[in-house]
C-alpha positions as CSV (number, residue, x, y, z in Angstrom):
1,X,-19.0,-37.7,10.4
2,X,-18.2,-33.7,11.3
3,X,-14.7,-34.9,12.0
4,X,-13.8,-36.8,8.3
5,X,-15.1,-33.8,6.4
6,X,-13.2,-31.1,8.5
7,X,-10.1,-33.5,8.0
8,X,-11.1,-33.4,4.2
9,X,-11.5,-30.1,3.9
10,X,-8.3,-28.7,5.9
11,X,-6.6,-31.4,3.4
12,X,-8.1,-30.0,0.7
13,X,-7.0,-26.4,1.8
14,X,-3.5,-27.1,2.6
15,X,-3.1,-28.8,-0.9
16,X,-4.4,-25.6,-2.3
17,X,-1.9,-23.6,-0.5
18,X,1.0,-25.9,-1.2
19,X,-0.2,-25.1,-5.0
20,X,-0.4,-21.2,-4.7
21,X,3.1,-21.4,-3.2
22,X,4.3,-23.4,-6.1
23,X,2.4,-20.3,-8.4
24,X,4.5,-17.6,-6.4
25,X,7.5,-19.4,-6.6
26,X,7.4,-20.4,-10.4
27,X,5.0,-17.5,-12.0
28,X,6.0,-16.2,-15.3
29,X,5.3,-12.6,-14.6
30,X,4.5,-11.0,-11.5
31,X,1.0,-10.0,-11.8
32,X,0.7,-13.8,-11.9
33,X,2.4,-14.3,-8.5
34,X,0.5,-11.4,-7.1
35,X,-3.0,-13.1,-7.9
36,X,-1.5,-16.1,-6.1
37,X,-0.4,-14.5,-2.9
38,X,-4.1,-13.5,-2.5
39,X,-5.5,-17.1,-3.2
40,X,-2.7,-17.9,-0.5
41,X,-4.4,-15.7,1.8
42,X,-8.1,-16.7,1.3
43,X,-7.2,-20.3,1.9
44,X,-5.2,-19.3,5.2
45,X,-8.1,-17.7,6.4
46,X,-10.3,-20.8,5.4
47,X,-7.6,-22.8,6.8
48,X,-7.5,-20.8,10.3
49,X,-11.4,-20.9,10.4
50,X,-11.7,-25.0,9.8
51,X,-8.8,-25.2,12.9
52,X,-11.5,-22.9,14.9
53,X,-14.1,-25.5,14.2
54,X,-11.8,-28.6,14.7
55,X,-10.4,-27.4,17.9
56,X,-13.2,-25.5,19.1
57,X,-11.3,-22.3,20.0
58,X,-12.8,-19.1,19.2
59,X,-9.8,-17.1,18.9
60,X,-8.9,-18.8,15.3
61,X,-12.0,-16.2,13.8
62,X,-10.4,-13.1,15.3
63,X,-7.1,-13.9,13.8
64,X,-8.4,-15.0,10.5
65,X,-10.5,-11.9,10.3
66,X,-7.5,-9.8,10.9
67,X,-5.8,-12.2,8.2
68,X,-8.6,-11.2,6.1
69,X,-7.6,-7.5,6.2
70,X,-3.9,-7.6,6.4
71,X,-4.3,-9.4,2.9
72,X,-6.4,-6.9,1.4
73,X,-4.2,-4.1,2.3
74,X,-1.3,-5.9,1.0
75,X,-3.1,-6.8,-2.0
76,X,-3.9,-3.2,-3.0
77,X,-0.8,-1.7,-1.9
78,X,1.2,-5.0,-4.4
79,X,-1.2,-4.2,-7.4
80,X,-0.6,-0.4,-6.7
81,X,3.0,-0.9,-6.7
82,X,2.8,-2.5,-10.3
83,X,0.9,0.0,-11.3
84,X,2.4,3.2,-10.4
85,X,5.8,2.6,-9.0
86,X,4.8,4.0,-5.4
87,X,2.6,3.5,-3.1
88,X,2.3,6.9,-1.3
89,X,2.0,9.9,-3.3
């Protein structure tokens, strides 16, 4: 039973990603785009964590938790970016 709902659920993730992608690639304005390169990276990180259950490997939560702050850094330093036009003062 474990095994049809992780199947549903990485399903259900990788949809979501293939959807965020489609938001990146075809956002009206960039702020837009942005917003969907973090949702990108929140369902990787889900995604990376249901492949640590399904395969058993515990090595899947040290990457996704070093996905988890890559993303935020990224995040900041992209909203920074739009905001002020550099990123280091």
């Amino acid at each position: 039973m474990i095994t049809y709902a992780l199947i549903f659920c990485i399903g259900s993730f990788a949809l979501g990603l293939l959807l965020n992608l489609w938001r990146v690639v075809r956002g009206p304005r960039i702020s837009d785009r942005i917003l969907a390169l973090d949702t990108m990276t929140v369902n990787a990180i889900a995604l990376l964590i249901l492949l640590g259950f399904a395969l058993g490997s515990p090595i899947f939560f040290e990457v996704a938790m070093l996905f988890a702050l890559v993303g935020f850094v990224s995040t900041v330093s992209y909203c920074r970016f739009l905001l002020r036009g550099d990123i280091i003062e």
